[in-house]
C-alpha atoms as one frame of an Amber mdcrd trajectory, in Angstrom:
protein
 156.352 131.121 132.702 154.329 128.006 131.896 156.650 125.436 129.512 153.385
 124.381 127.294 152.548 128.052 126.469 156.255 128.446 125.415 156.229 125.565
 123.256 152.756 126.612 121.644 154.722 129.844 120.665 158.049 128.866 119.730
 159.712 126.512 116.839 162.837 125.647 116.312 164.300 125.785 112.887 167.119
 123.828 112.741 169.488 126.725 113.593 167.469 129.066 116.314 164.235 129.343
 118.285 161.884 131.137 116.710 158.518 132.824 117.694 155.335 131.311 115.793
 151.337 132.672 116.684 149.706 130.374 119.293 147.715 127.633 117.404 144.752
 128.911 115.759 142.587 125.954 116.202 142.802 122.130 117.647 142.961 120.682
 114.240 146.305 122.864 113.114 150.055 120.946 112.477 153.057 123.285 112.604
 154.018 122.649 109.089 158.059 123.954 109.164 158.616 124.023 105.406 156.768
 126.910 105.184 156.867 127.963 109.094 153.044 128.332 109.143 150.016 126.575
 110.511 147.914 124.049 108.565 145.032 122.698 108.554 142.559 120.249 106.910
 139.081 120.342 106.871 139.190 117.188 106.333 140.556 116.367 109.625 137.494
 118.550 110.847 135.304 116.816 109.235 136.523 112.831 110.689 135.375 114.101
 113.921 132.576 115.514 112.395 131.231 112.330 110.729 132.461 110.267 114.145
 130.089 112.212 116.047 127.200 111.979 113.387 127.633 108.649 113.242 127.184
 108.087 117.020 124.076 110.857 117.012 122.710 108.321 114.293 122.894 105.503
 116.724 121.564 107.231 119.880 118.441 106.891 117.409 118.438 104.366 115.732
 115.758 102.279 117.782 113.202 105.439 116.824 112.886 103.775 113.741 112.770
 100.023 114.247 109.038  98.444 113.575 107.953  97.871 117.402 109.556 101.361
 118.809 107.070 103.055 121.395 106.310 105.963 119.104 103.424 107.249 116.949
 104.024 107.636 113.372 104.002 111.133 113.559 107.290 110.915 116.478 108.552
 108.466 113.812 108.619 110.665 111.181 110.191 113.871 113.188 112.633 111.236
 114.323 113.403 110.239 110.400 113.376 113.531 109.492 116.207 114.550 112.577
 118.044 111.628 111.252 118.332 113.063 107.946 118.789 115.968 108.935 121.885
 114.093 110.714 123.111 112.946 107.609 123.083 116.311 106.248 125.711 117.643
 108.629 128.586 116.833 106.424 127.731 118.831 103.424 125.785 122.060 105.518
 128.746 122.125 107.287 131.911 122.635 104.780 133.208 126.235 105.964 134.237
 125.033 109.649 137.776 124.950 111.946 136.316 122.505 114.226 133.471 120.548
 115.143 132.214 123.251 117.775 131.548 125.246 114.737 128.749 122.491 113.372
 124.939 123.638 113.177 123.563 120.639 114.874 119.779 119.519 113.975 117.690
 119.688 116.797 116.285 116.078 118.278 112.378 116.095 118.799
């Protein structure tokens, strides 16, 4: 019997162990008022925006004045940055960040 799977499937409830379903996703909180799992999408969507952010500044010398690109790379680079920015709000109806349609980098 492995101790972390036990714990993953058990509370206790101020009386008595009880059983609980394993944790649905990474972002869930045993909330023991009502003996359920929660979640936020807005926790989901922190991580989200973290790793937007650092997709963003992977690129961010595609777009500076001297960058070794043509104007038309530029532009598919702009456009994938948008694109970036996007991800928030194309992405509202997700339990984690796995679930994210990520834009495609040219």
């Amino acid at each position: 019997n492995n101790p972390s799977e036990w714990v993953d499937t058990h509370y206790w409830d101020g009386s008595e162990w009880k059983t609980r379903d394993p944790r649905p996703n990474d972002y869930s909180t045993w909330d023991p008022e009502t003996s359920s799992w929660t979640w936020s999408v807005e926790d989901v969507m922190v991580d989200v925006r973290l790793m937007r952010d650092r997709l963003l500044r992977l690129s961010d010398w595609t777009q500076i004045p001297d960058a070794p690109l043509s104007e038309d790379d530029k532009m598919l680079w702009a456009i994938y940055r948008q694109d970036l920015r996007d991800v928030p709000q194309n992405n509202t109806n997700i339990n984690s960040v796995d679930d994210v349609v990520w834009p495609t980098a040219p």
